[in-house]
N, C-alpha and C positions, 0 to 999 in steps of 0.2 A: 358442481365444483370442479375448478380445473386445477389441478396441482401441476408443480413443476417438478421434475423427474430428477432426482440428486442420486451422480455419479462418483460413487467414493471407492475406485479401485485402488487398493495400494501397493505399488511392490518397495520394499523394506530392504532389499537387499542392497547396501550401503556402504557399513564400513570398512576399510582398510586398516588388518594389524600391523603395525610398522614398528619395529624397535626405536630404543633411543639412538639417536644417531651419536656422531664422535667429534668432541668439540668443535672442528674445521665447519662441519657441515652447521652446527647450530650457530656459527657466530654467523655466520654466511645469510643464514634466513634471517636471523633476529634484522640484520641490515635491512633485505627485501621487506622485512615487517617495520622497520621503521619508516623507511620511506614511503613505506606504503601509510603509514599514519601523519606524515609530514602531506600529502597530495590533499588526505581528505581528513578537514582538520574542524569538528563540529562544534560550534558556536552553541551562545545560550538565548539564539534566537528562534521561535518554531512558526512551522506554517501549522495551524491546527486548521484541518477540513473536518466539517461536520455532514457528511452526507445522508440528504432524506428519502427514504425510496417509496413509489408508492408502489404495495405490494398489492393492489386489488386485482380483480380478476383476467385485466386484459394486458397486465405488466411482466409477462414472461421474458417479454423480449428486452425490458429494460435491463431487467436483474442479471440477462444474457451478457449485454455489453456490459453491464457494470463487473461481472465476474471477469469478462474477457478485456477488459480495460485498464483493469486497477492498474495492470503492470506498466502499460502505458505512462498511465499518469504518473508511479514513482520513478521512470524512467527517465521522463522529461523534470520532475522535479529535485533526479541526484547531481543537475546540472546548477543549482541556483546558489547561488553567494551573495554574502552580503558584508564588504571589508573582507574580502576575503576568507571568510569562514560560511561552512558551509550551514544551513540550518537543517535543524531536526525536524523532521515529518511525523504528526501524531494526525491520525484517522478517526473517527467518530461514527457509528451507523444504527441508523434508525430507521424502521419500515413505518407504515401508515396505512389506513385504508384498506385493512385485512379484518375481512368477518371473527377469522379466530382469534382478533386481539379482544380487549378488555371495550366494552361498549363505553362505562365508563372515566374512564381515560382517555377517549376517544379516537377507540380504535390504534393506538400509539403504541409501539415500546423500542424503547433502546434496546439494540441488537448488542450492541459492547460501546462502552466512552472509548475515549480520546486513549489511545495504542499507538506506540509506534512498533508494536510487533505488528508483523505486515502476514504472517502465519495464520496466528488470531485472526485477521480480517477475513483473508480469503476465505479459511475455513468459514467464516460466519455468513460471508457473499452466497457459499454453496448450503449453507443451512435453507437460505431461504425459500419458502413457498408462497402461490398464489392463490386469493381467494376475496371474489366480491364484497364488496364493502364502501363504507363511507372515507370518503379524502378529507379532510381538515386541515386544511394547508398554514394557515394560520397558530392553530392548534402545537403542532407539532415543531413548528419555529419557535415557539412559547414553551415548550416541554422544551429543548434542545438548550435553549439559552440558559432555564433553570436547572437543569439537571447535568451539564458538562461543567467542567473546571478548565474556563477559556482562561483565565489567570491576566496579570494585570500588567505586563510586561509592553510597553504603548508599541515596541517596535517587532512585536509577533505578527505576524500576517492571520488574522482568524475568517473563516471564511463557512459561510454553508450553500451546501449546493441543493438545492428541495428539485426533484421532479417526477413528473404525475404528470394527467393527461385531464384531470376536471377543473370545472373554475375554481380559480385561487380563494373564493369567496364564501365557501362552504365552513360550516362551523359556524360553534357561540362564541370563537374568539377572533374577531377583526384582526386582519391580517396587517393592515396602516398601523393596529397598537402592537402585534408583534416585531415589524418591520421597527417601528419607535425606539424599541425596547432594544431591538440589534444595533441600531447606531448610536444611541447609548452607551455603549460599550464597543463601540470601535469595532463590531462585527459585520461584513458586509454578507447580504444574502443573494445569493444567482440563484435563477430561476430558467427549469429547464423544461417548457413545454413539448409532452410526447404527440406530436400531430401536426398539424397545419400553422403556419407563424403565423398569419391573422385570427386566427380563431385562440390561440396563445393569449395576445392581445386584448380581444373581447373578453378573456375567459379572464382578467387581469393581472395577467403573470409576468407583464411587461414594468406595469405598476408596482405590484411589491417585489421588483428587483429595483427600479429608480429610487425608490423612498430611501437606498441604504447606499446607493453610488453604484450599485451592484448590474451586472449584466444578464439579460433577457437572452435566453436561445429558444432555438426550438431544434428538435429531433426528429427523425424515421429511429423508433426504438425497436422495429421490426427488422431495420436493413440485414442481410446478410453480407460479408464481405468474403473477400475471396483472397487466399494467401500466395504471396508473390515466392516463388521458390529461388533460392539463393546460393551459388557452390560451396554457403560458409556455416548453413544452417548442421549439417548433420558435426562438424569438428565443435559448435558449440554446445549442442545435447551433450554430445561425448566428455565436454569439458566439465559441464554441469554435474554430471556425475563423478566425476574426478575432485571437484569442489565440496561435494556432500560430503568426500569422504574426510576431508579434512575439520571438521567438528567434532568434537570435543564431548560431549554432554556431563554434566555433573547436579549435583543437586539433588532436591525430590523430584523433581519434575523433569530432569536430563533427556532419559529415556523416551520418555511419552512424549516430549518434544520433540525428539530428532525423529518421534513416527509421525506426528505431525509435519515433519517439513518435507516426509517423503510423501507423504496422500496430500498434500496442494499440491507436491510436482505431478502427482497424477491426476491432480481434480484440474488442472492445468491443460495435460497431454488429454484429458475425457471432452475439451471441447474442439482443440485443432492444437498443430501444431506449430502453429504460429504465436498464438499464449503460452502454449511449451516455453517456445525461443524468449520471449520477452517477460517472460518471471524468471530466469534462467540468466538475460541480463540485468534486471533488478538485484539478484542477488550479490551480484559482481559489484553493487556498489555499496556506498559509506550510509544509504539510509537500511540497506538491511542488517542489522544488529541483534544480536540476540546474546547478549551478558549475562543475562536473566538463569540460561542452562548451558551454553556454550564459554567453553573456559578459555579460549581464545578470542574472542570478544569481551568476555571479562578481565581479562589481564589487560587490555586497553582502558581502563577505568583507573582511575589515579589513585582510586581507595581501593583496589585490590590490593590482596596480600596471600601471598602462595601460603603461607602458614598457618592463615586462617582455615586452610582446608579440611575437609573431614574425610579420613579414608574410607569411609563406607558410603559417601556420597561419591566418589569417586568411578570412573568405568573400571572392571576389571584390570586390566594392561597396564593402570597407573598405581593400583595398591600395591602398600608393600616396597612403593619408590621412596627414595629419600626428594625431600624439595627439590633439588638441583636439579636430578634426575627429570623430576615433573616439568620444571620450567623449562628445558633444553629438549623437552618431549613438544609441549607449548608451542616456543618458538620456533620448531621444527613445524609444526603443522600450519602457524602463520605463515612461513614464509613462503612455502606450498601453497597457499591461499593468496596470498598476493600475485603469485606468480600466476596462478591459473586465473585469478578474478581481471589482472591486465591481459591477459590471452584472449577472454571474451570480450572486453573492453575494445581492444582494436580491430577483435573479428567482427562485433557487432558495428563498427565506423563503416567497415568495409560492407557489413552486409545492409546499412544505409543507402551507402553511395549506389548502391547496386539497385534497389528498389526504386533509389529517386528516378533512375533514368529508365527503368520500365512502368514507371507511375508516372503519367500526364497529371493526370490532376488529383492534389491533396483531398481523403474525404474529409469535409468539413462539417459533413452533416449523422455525426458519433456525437454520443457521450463523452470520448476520453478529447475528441477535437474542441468539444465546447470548453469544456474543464479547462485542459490545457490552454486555451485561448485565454478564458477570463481571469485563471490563476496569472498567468506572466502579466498581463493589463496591470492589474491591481498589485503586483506585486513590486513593479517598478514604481510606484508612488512613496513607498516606504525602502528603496533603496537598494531591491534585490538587480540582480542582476544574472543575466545565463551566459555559462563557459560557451 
């Protein structure tokens, strides 16, 4: 049995005490926070990705890039508009093709539905292990469409991404009637062969991407890549940390959340520091949210109401405030947040520019390069569009 080795180092050391500041200063940020919510203005439109992984025993290297790529993909997808409003990103993951799943179920289980906490995900990417087993590709498209709440909304972009390295033809469920089943329902399926594009082909994974309008790749889920060093890389770590500090936690779950967001930044920094950089600009943008424990994110929600707060669900530093006090604490920490989340914002332009001209040629032969390629295809038919 070969397992995969999960790297859960965490340093915790985060917050920043900061007093309330003095009126001048909080109308000053409440400004930077509102402009900052006037740039990225979220629609009640979603891209819901369903990703299928197959976790059997020769799939180390896929679950690699998928950890090492997520960030990629919400990178490129906190660019997409549509009428100018930006849409919501909800994830979805389910592994396959693992011994230690249920024989009966066939091998399947959903790892977590449809999240737009992107926390949850990674965490869950670094859950996963590997181990011999049966692929059901079919199977698992049919588990995924029953069991997510893809919702009925015709101008959501729904999409699943299935890939695995066996024939697509395995299983007692016909892959053509779960493919059926997906355009039925407006769901398109990519298919992402780990191996050789002819033998993809043969193995029919070309096929149950056509059935749905859907796009056929193929992978080296082995590749290693190699990080291009940048004069802009160390001021955005530094920022990144300066960002963390500006969250808020409240709730039952405040706490344990904001140690959460600090072991992805290290399940992150445990594989290179180039996923460091690039979850680090994810977070800088409008699909990383967390209203759910951070009270700065929630006070952008229309049904907040500072009153409704409970002082024992509160950090420390905020009991014992009167409302005002809290809100001008608030708006002080957003505006610090905006300020730092546009600092990486234009560091990471420039640390772009920078790679594109020591990169000859784009790899296109990733995970996050296929994704990203068939997401923007398919997304410009329902009207998105990228900044």
């Amino acid at each position: 049995m070969k397992a995969m080795k999960t790297i859960l180092t965490a340093s915790l050391a985060m917050l920043l005490t900061v007093n309330v500041l003095a009126c001048e200063s909080s109308v000053r940020n409440e400004k930077a926070y509102l402009s900052t919510k006037a740039i990225y203005k979220p629609g009640k439109r979603f891209i819901k990705v369903a990703l299928l992984l197959d976790t059997s025993n020769s799939m180390d290297g896929l679950i690699n890039q998928a950890k090492s790529q997520l960030w990629d993909i919400v990178n490129e997808l906190s660019y997409a508009r549509c009428e100018h409003e930006a849409p919501r990103l909800e994830i979805a993951l389910y592994e396959y093709g693992n011994d230690n799943l249920p024989s009966d179920e066939g091998y399947i289980r959903q790892v977590i539905g449809f999240t737009g906490d992107l926390d949850d995900i990674s965490e869950k990417l670094f859950s996963l292990t590997t181990n011999g087993g049966n692929e059901f590709c079919g199977q698992v498209i049919k588990t995924s469409l029953k069991q997510l709440n893809w919702g009925n909304n015709p101008d959501d972009l729904k999409m699943i991404f299935i890939a695995g390295n066996e024939p697509f033809t395995q299983g007692k469920i016909n892959y053509k009637d779960a493919a059926t089943d997906a355009r039925e329902k407006d769901i398109i399926v990519n298919t992402i062969f780990c191996g050789n594009y002819e033998q993809g082909i043969s193995g029919m994974w070309k096929d149950g991407a056509l059935l749905t309008h859907g796009d056929y790749m193929s992978i080296d889920h082995n590749r290693r890549f190699v990080q291009i060093v940048t004069p802009y890389d160390d001021a955005i770590l530094k920022l990144n940390i300066q960002l963390n500090g500006t969250y808020v936690p409240y709730g039952q779950m405040g706490r344990t959340k904001l140690s959460q967001q600090a072991i992805q930044d290290s399940n992150a920094a445990s594989i290179n520091e180039e996923v460091e950089l690039k979850r680090a600009v994810s977070k800088s943008s409008g699909l990383y949210r967390n209203s759910s424990w951070d009270l700065v994110d929630a006070a952008k929600d229309k049904d907040f109401k500072y009153d409704k707060l409970k002082e024992k669900e509160l950090p420390s530093e905020l009991q014992g405030k009167s409302t005002a006090q809290i809100k001008a604490y608030v708006q002080q920490k957003a505006g610090k947040r905006a300020s730092i989340q546009q600092q990486i914002q234009e560091l990471n332009k420039k640390r772009n520019q920078y790679i594109a001209k020591e990169k000859k040629n784009k790899d296109s032969n990733s995970l996050e390069s296929a994704m990203i390629k068939a997401i923007k295809k398919q997304a410009e038919k329902k009207n998105y569009r990228w900044e």
